[in-house]
PLY file of the C-alpha trace (Angstrom):
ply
format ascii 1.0
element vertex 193
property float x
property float y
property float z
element edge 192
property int vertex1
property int vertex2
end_header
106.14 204.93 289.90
108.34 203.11 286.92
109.01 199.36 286.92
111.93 198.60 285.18
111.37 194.96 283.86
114.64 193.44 282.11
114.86 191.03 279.13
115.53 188.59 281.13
112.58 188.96 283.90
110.18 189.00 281.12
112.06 185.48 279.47
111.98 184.09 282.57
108.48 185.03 283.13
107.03 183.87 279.69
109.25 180.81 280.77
107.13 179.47 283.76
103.88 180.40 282.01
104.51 178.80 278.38
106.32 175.49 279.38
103.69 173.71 281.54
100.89 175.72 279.33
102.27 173.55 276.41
103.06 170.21 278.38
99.43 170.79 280.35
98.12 171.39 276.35
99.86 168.53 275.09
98.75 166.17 277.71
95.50 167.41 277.37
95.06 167.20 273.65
96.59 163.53 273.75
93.86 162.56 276.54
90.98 163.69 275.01
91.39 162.89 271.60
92.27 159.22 273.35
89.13 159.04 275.07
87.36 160.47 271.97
88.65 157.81 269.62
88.36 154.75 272.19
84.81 155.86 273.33
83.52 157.38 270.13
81.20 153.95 269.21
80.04 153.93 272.93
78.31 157.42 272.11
75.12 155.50 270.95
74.43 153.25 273.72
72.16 154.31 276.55
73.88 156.32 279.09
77.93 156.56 277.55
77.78 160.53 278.36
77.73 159.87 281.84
81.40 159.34 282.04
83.61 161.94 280.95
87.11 161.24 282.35
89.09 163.84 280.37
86.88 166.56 282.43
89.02 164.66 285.72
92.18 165.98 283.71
90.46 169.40 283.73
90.33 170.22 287.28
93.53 167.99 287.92
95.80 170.43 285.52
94.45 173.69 286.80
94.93 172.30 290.46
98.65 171.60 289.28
99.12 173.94 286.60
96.69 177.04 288.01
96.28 179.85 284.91
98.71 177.91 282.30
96.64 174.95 282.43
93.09 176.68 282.09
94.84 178.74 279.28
95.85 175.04 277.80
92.18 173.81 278.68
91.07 176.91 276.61
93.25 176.41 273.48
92.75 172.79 273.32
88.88 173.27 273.69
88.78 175.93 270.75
90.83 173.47 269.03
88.63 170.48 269.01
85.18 172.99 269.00
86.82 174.45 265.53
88.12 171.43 263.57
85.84 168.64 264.54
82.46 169.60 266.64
81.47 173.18 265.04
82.83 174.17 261.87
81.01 177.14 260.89
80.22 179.20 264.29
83.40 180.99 265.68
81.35 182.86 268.56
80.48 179.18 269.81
83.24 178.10 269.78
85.04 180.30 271.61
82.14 180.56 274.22
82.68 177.02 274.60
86.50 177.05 274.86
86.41 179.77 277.49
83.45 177.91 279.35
85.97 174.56 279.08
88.95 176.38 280.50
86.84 179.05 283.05
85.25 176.41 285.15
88.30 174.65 286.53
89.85 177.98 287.42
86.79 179.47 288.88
86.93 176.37 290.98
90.24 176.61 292.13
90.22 180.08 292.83
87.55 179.33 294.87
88.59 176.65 296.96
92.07 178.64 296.78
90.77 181.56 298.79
87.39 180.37 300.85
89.23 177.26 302.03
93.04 178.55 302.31
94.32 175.55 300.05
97.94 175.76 299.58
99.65 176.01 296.09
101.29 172.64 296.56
97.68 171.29 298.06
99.32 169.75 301.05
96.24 170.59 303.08
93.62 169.06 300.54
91.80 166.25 301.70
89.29 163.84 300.63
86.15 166.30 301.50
87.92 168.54 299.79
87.87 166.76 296.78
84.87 165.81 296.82
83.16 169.35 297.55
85.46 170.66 294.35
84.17 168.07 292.70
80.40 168.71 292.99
81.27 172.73 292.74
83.60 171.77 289.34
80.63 169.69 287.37
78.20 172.45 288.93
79.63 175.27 287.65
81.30 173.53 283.82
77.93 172.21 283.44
75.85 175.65 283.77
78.71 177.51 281.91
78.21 175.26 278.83
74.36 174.49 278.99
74.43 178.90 279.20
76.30 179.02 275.87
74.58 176.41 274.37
71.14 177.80 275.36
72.33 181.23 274.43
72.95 179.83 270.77
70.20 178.02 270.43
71.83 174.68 270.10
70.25 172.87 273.08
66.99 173.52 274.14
66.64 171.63 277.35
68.53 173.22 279.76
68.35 170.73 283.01
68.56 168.18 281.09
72.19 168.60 278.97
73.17 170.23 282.78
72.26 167.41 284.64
73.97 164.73 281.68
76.98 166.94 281.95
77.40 167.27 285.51
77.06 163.58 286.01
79.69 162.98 283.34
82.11 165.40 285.06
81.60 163.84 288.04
82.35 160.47 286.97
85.51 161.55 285.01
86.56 163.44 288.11
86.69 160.82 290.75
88.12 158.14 288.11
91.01 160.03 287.61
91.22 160.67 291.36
91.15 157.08 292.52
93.89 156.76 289.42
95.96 158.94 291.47
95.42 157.57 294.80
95.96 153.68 293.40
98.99 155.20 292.05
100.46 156.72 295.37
99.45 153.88 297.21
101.32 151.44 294.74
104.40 153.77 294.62
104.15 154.53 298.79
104.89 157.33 300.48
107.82 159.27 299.86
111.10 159.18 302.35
112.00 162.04 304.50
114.79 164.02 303.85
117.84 163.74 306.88
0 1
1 2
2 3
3 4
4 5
5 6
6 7
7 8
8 9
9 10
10 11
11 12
12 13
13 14
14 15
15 16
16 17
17 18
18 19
19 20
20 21
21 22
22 23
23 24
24 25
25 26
26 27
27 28
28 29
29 30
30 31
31 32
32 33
33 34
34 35
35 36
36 37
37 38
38 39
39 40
40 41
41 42
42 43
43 44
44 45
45 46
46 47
47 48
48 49
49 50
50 51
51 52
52 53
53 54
54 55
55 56
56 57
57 58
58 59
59 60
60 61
61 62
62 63
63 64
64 65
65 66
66 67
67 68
68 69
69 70
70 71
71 72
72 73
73 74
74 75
75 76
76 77
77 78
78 79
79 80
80 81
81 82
82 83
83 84
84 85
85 86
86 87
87 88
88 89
89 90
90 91
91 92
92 93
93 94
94 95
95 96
96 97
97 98
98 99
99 100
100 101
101 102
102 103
103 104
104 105
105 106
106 107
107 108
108 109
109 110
110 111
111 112
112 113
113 114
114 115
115 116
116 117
117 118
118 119
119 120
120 121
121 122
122 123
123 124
124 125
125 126
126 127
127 128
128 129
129 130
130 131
131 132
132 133
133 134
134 135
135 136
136 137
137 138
138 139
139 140
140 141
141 142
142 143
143 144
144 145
145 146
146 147
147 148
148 149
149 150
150 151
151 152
152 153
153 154
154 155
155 156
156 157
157 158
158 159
159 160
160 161
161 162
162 163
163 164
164 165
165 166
166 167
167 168
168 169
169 170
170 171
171 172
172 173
173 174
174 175
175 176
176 177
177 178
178 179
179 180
180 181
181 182
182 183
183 184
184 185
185 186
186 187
187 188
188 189
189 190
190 191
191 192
């Protein structure tokens, strides 16, 4: 069997795969370097890791975006785990990055296929959202706490999970309730005749 794929198939294709990976990477970036640099003194006082909101954007652009915005997540992860957290340990940092954009897209592909969600998400509803929720914070926090325990850079394991899941999970439903203040202030949307 050949497949014949033209010059143009294969523009149009890298088309719809590198234009919302760089606006999902762009919005990213500018969110959680935002967050980072308004929240960055709050990182000493008692409890400030248990609200993450740029994990919200996580889930939210892989929802929207599906394998170009995990592939965003990912670069703009490795990104900020190479300049500014890790400096000297590549294999963490891309461990981290993959963990960062992975557990979004694990979730979605989950809740894609055991719960028949559309692509457009028509048929999500607030359970919904809430059950991704848990499974998203669940799943990001046990993927990171893995590679940090496999590193040796964080001993306790339950600990760093449970902080992170918590922090996910906060981040997550702030950003929903952003986007459900915002559809109810804009209303619903007119039928077409």
């Amino acid at each position: 069997m050949h497949i014949n794929f033209g010059k143009e198939q294969i523009l149009r294709a890298l088309s719809t795969f590198f234009q919302p990976f760089f606006l999902f990477g762009l919005a990213y970036a500018g969110i959680y370097f935002l967050n980072n640099s308004l929240t960055g003194f709050l990182y000493l006082a008692p409890a400030a890791h248990f609200i993450h909101i740029p994990s919200g954007f996580k889930l939210l652009f892989v929802l929207i975006g599906r394998y170009a915005g995990a592939a965003a997540i990912t670069c703009v992860s490795f990104i900020n785990a190479y300049f500014i957290m890790f400096h000297e340990d590549l294999v963490l940092e891309i461990a981290l990055a993959c963990a960062s954009g992975l557990a979004p897209l694990l979730t979605w592909l989950f809740f894609k296929y055991r719960f028949h969600m559309t692509d457009n998400l028509e048929n999500i509803r607030y359970r919904d959202v809430l059950a991704m929720g848990i499974f998203f914070a669940s799943i990001n926090g046990v993927l990171h706490q893995l590679v940090f325990l496999w590193n040796d850079t964080q001993s306790n394991f339950l600990t760093g999970l449970l902080v992170m899941a918590i922090g996910d999970l906060t981040g997550l439903y702030i950003v929903f309730l952003l986007i459900r203040a915002v559809y109810r202030f804009m209303g619903r949307p007119k039928p077409l005749p």
